[in-house]
N, C-alpha and C positions, 0 to 999 in steps of 0.2 A: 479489562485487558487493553495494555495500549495498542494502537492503533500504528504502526509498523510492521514493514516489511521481513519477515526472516533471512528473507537472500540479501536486500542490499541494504537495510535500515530505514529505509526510506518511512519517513512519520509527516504530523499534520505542517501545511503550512500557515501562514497568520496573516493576515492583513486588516486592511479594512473595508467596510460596504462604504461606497459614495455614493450619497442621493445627488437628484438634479439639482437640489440646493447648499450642495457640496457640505450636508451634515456627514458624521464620519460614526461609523460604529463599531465593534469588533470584529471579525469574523474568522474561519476557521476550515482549510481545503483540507480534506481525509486523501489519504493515497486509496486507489482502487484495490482492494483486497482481495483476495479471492482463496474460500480452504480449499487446498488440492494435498492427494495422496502425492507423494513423489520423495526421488532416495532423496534422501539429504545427510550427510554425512556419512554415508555407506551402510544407511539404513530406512527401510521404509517407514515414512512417518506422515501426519498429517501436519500440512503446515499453514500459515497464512503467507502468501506471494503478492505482488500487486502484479499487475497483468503487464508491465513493462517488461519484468523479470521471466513470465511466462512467454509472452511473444518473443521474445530475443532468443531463449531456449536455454535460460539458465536454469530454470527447472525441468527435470526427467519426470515429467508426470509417467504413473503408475497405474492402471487401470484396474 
């Protein structure tokens, strides 16, 4: 499953690790994910949100 957001799209970003001796390697930032119940499109469903999108309050979590 990729690794985005349902509310904003929000996916991994890319960069690179730099050592002290300015070697350079891949690397790869995940958005914070989190499953929550909540409506989503005028129906209850389980989604994955990143916690940006929950603190703001663009998701109606659902208990």
């Amino acid at each position: 499953m990729a690794a985005t957001c349902d509310i904003c799209g929000k996916g991994p970003a890319f960069g690179n690790n730099v050592s002290h001796a300015h070697n350079k390697t891949k690397r790869k930032w995940n958005p914070n994910l989190q499953a929550v119940r909540a409506i989503h499109q005028g129906k209850v469903k389980k989604i994955r949100a990143c916690s940006r999108c929950i603190r703001s309050g663009s998701v109606v979590k659902v208990a």
